[in-house]
N, C-alpha and C positions, 0 to 999 in steps of 0.2 A: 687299556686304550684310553687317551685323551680327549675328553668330553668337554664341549658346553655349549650353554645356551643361554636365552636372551629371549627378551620378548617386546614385540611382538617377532619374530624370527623373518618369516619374508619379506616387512618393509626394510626402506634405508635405516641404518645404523641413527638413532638422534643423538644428539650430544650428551643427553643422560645414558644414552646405552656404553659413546665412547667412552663418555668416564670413568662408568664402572669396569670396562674390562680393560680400562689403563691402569683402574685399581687391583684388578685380579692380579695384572702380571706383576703390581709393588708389591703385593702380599705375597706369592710364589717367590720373588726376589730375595725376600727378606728373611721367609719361612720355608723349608721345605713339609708341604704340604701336599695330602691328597686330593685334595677337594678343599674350595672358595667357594662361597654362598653371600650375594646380599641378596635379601630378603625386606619388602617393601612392608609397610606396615599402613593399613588407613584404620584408626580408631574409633573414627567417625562413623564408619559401616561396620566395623567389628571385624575387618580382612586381612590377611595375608596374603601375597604375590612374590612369589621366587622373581625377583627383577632380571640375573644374570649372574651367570655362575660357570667354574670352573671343574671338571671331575676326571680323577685318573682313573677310574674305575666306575661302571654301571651302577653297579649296586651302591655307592655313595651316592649317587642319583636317588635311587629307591628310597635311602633312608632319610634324604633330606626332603622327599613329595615331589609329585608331580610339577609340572609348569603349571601356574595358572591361581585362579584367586580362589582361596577355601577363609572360611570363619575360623574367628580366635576360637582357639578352645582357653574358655577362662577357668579352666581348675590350675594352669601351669604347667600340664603334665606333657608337653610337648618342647622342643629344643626353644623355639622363638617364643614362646610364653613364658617360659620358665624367665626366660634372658627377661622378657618385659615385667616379669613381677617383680625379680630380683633386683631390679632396676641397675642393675650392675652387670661385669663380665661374671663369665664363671665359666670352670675350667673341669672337665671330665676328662680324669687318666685315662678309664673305660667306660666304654657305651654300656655293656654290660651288668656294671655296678652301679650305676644310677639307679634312683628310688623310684624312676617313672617309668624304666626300662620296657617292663613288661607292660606299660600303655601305649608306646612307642610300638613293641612289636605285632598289638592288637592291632594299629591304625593301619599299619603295615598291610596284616595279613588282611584289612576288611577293604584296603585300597587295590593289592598286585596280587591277592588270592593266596591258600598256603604255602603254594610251592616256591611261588616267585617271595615271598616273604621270604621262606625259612633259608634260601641261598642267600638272599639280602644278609642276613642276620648272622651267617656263619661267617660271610666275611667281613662283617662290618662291626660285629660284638663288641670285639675287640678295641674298636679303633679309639683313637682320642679326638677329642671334642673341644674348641673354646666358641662361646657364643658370646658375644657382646655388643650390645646395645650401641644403636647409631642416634643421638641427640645433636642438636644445635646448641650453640649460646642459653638460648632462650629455654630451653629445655622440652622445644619440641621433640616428637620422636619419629624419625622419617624410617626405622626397621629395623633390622640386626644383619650383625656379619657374621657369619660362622664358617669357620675354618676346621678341617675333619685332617689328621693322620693315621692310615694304614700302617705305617711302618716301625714294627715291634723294637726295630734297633735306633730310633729316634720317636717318641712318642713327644707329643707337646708337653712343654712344661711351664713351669710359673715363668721364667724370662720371657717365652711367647705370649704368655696372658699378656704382659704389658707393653709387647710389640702390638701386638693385635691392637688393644685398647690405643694404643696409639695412633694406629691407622683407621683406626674407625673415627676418631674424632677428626683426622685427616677428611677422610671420606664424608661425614656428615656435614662438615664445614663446603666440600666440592660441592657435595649434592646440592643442599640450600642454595649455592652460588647457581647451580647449574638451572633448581628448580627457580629460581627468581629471572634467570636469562630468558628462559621456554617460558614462565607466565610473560613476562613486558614481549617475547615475541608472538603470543598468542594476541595479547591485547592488538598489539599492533598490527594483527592479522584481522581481528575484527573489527581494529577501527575500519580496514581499508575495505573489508567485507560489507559492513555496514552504510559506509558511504557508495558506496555499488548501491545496495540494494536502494540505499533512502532516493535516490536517482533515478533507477528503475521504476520503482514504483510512485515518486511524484511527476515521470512523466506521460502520464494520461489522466485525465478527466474522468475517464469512464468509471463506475463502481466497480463493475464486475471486475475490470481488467487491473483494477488496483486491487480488488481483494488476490485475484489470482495469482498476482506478483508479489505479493506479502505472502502468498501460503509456499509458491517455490523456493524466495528466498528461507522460509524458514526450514523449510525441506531440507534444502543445500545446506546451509549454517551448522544444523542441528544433529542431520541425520536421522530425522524423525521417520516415523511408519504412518501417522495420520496426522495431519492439520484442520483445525477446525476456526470457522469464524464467525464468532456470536454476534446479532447487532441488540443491541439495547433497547426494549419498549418501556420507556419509565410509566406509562401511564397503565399499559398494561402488566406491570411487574412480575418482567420476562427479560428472557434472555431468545433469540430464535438466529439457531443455524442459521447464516446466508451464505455459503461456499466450504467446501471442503475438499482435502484429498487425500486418496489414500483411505477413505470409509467407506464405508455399506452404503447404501440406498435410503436405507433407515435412518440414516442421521441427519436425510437432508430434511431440512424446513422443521427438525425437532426443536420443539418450544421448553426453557427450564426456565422454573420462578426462582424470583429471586431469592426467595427466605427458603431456600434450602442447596444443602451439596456444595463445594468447592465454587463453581461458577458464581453459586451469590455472594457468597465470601467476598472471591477479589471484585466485583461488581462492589460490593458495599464500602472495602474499608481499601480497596485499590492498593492490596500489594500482592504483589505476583507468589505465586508458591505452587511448590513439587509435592506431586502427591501418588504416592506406590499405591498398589492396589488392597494391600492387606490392609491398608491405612483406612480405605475408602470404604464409603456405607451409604446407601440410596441408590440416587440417581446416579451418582459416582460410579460408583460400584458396579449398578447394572449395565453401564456406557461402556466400561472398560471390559470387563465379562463378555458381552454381546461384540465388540470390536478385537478381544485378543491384545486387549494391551496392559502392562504390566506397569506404568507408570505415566503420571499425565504434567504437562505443566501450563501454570496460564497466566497471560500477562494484559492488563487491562491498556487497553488503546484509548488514551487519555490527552485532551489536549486544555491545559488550563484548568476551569472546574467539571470541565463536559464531557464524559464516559461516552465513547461511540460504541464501544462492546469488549470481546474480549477475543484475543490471539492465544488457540489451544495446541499445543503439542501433545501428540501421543508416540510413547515408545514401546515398544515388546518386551522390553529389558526392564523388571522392578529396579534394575540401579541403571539403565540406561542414560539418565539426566543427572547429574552434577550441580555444584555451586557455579558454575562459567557457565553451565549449558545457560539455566536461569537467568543467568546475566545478561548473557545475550539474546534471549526470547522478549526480555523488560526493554532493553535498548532499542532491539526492531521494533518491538512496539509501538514505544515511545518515536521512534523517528517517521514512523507510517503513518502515525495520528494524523497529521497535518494534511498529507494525500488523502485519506479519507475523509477530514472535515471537507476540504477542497472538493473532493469529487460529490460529494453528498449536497453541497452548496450549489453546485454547478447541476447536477441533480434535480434541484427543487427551484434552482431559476430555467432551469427549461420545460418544468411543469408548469413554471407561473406565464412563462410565454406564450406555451401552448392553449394554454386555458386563455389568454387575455385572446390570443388569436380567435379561438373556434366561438371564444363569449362576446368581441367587440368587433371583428372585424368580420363582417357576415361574406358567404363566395353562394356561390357565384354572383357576377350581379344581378340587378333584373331582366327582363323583357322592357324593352323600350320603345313604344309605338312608333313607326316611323324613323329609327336611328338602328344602328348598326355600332356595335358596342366592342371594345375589348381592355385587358386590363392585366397589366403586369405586378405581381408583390413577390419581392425579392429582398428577402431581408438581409442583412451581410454577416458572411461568412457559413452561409447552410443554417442561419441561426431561425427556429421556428415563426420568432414574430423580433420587428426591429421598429427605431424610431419613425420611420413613416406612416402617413396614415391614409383610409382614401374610403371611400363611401360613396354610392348610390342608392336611393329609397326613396320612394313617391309621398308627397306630401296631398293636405287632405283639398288641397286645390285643385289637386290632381297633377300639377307640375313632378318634375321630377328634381331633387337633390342630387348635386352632385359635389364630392370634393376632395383634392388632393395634398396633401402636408407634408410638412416634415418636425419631428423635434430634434432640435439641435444636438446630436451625439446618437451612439446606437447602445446596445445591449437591453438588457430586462426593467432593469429602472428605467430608460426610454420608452420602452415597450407598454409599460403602466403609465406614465405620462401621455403617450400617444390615445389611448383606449380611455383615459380617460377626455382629453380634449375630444375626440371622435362624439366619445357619451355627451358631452357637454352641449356641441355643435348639433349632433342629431335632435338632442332632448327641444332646443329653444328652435328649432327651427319649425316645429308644429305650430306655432300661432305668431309668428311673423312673417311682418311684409314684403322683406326685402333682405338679401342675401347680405347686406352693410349693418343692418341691423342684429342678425346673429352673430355675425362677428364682434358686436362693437357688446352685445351681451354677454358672449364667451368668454369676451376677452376682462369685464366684471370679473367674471368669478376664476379666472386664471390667476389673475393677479396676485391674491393673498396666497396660494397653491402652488406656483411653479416656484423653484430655489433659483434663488437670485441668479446665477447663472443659466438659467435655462430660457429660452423663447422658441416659441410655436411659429412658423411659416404655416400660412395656407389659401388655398385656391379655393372657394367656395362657392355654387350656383347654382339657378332655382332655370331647368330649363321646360322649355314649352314647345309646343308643335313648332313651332318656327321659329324659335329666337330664345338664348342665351340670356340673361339677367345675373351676372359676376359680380364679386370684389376681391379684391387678394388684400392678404393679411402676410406683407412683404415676398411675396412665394416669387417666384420664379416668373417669369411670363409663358402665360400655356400659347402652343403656335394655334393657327388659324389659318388653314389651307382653302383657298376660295381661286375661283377661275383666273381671281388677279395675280395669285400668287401667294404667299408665305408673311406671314406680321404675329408678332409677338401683341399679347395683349398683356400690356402696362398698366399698372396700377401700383401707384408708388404711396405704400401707407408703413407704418409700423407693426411687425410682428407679434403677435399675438403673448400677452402677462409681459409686455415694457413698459404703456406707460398708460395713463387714466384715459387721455383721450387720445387714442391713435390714428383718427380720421379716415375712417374708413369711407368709400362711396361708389355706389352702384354704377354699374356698366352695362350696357343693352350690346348685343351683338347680334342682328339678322343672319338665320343660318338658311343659306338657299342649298336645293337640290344638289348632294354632290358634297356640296363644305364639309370641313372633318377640323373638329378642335383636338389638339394632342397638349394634356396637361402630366407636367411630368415634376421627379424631385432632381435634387444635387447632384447624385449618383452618375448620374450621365455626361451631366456637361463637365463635372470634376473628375471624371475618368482621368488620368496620368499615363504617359506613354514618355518616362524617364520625368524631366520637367517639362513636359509639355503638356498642358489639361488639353481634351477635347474641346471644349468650349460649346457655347450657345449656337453662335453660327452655322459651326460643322453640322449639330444636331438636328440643326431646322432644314440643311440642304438633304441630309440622309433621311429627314422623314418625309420630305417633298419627295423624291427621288423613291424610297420603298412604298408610298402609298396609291403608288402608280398602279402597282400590280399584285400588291399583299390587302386584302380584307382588312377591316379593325381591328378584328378577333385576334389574327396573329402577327398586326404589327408591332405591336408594343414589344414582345419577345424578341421580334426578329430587329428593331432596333437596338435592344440591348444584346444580344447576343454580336453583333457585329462591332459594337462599341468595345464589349469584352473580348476581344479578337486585337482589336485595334491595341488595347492597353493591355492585352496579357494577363486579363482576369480583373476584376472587379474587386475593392475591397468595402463599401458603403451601401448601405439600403438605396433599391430603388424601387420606385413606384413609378408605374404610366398608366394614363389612361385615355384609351381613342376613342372619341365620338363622334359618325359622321352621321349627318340626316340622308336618308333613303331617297333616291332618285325619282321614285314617284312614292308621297305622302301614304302612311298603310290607314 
């Protein structure tokens, strides 16, 4: 009966599989034959792989091995060894008179047991044999073809030796084409694999969520069993788990120094490498051992001179990883860098925010004898602390400070600029007289500080049981609700680090029973609704208009939340803040 096989057998056919069983049927054509065998060769592992093969009888099967990858035997004494010492064909009348014969029938009986051996061998004794070597050009060596005849009344002979040797130079010449086709389609598989992921994964900020999307893509790419992802402590000369998958418990938050084990390796001299477990010794060794893995590989996430740590593959398989697999674990690597420095930046500017928030800009505000207080900080986009800035704190007169800003632009460099003008304004306002005067000193030590580009707006004032004492540093006009109605209070100076003398000067404003000042930033009146800003006006009728019947406390909110309604969401810091003196004096 007519056999054959192929590997891997249940997927689709690849184009190396079609070629060789295009080749089986040119050799059947040419030859009459029992049995076609190409037989894969990796010398690099020391392997052999029946690729696909043709059989008119089982037991030619038996004699040629199972499907599947076994070790060279380097004494020669096997059909595809012999062929690779010999470096040539070579041709056996009978299986039986061969000098290896009886190691042949050994491997036999230690592989299908004696029974199933000693049928193999009665029918197959006999048979004839050519084996020969499958080379390139170049005098690689991608296997052997071996071609068997059963048939007593045509045995092979020397004219087949040199059919065969013919067709196997045929077939070595396909293969290399075919295996050159399947690598540039592999490449090309991974470029487009790669570009997936590098996308995936730079689009989020977040750490976690970027380590997580590097460890699936590698998952996916690779076929791994565990992923792991080191981050780098240089100063403490480590390495520590921050995510993984597909590990133990145990592996999370585990620390490796750097002066030992594979991990310091690529840590130190940044080139990725595969490492089997026989290979392995230490920590290595006990990692693999304690997780079940037979092979590891690791590729340093590297962007420019700066090591963020190291992206680890583990597999169950000691030959599970490859020269490609490698390849491609360096490449994800190398393309994730970026997202990582990225997220770790973004990272450590919203530690710097947050700290500038909870260190400069003190909440709640005070207690304020006699007033009735509320206070809106809304930095833009969810962001912890933004360019505005605003403050209240009792001065030693017993007045109260108060003041509201802006610096020109938002994010964390804003944010440190803000906190420190804040610092600046609050520091000199302890032993001055007049709220023109701390401005016009602030605005000293801005000067040489702010980058050319940048200036400070602010509203700044020293108030007292009954009356207001202002100057603005270009800010906005804060309103001023009194029984008359609605007035912007104006003060037209230059902003704060433009120029030596900005002229600033004091403003008196009597607050009677009832009056509410609302000092506010950009964010409001620059609201957008397509092109059309809110404006100043709108702002001053909606805070006449909600301070009818909203408290201090939650008008500033209930202002901007109505503005953000209007426009469709907000995209700029804003700051309010309400202050109305109390209907009767406390």
């Amino acid at each position: 009966m007519a056999t054959t096989s192929s590997s891997p057998a249940a997927a689709p056919p690849s184009t190396r599989e079609r070629t060789l069983a295009r080749l089986i049927e040119h050799v059947r054509t040419l030859i009459p034959v029992s049995a076609v065998a190409f037989v894969a060769v990796d010398q690099e592992r020391g392997a052999i792989e029946r690729s696909a093969a043709w059989f008119a009888d089982d037991a030619l099967r038996d004699a040629l091995g199972s499907p599947g990858t076994h070790p060279l035997d380097g004494r020669g004494r096997q059909l595809v060894e012999a062929a690779l010492e010999r470096d040539r064909p070579f041709l056996l009348p009978r299986l039986d008179a061969w000098e290896a014969a009886p190691d042949l029938l050994a491997a036999a009986v230690d592989a299908l047991g004696p029974e199933r051996a000693g049928a193999m061998w009665r029918t197959c004794c006999r048979a004839s044999v050519i084996a020969c070597p499958l080379r390139t050009d170049i005098g690689s060596v991608l296997g052997v073809l071996v071609v068997a005849s059963l048939d007593p009344e045509r045995p092979l002979r020397r004219g087949d030796l040199r059919t065969v040797e013919a067709v196997a130079d045929l077939s070595a010449t396909a293969l290399e084409r075919v295996r050159m086709l399947e690598e540039e389609s592999r490449r090309a598989r991974d470029e487009r694999r790669l570009k997936h992921a590098g996308e995936a994964i730079s689009a989020s900020l977040d750490l976690d969520e970027v380590y997580g999307r590097i460890m699936q893509h590698a998952t996916e790419a690779l076929g791994a069993t565990t992923v792991l992802l080191t981050r780098l402590n240089a100063a403490a000369g480590e390495l520590r788990v921050v995510a993984s998958a597909g590990a133990s418990e145990r592996v999370a938050g585990r620390r490796l120094p750097l002066d030992s084990g594979s991990f310091g390796r690529v840590a130190n001299d940044r080139h990725s490498l595969v490492l089997r477990r026989d290979e392995a010794a230490g920590v290595d060794r006990e990692l693999m051992e304690a997780e079940g893995l037979g092979s590891l590989m690791h590729a340093p996430i590297e962007l420019g001179p700066r090591l963020y740590g190291i992206v680890t593959a583990g597999h169950d398989d000691a030959d599970g990883f490859g020269d490609a697999d490698l390849e491609l674990l360096t490449r994800l690597a190398r393309s994730s860098a970026a997202a990582v420095a990225n997220a770790i930046d973004f990272q450590r500017e919203r530690r710097i925010a947050r700290a500038l928030t909870l260190g400069f800009v003190p909440e709640p505000l005070p207690s304020v004898p006699g007033y009735e207080t509320g206070l809106l900080y809304a930095p833009a986009l969810g962001e912890p602390a933004g360019g505005d800035l605003y403050g209240m704190w009792e001065l030693p007169s017993g007045d109260i400070a108060l003041l509201v800003g802006d610096v020109a632009g938002k994010g964390v460099e804003n944010a440190a600029l803000s906190a420190m003008t804040r610092f600046f304004i609050e520091a000199r306002s302890w032993n001055a007289s007049s709220p023109a005067q701390v401005l016009d000193e602030t605005n000293s030590m801005l000067l040489d500080r702010l980058p050319s580009d940048i200036f400070v707006t602010a509203f700044f004032g020293f108030l007292s049981p009954g009356s207001l004492r202002w100057a603005s540093a270009g800010h906005l006009p804060a309103l001023h609700l009194s029984a008359s109605g609605v007035r912007g209070l104006e003060g037209a100076a230059l902003p704060l680090g433009v120029d030596a003398r900005p002229g600033y000067r004091d403003r008196e404003l009597e607050l009677a029973p009832g009056d509410l000042v609302f000092a506010y930033t950009d964010g409001l009146v620059e609201a957008r609704r397509g092109e059309e800003a809110y404006g100043a006006g709108r702002l001053a009728s909606l805070v006449a208009e909600r301070a009818r019947t909203i408290a201090p406390a939650g008008l500033p909110q209930a202002v901007r939340d109505e503005i953000a309604v209007w426009a469709g969401g907000l995209s700029d810091d804003v700051v309010a803040l309400a202050l109305r003196r109390a209907a009767r004096s406390a």
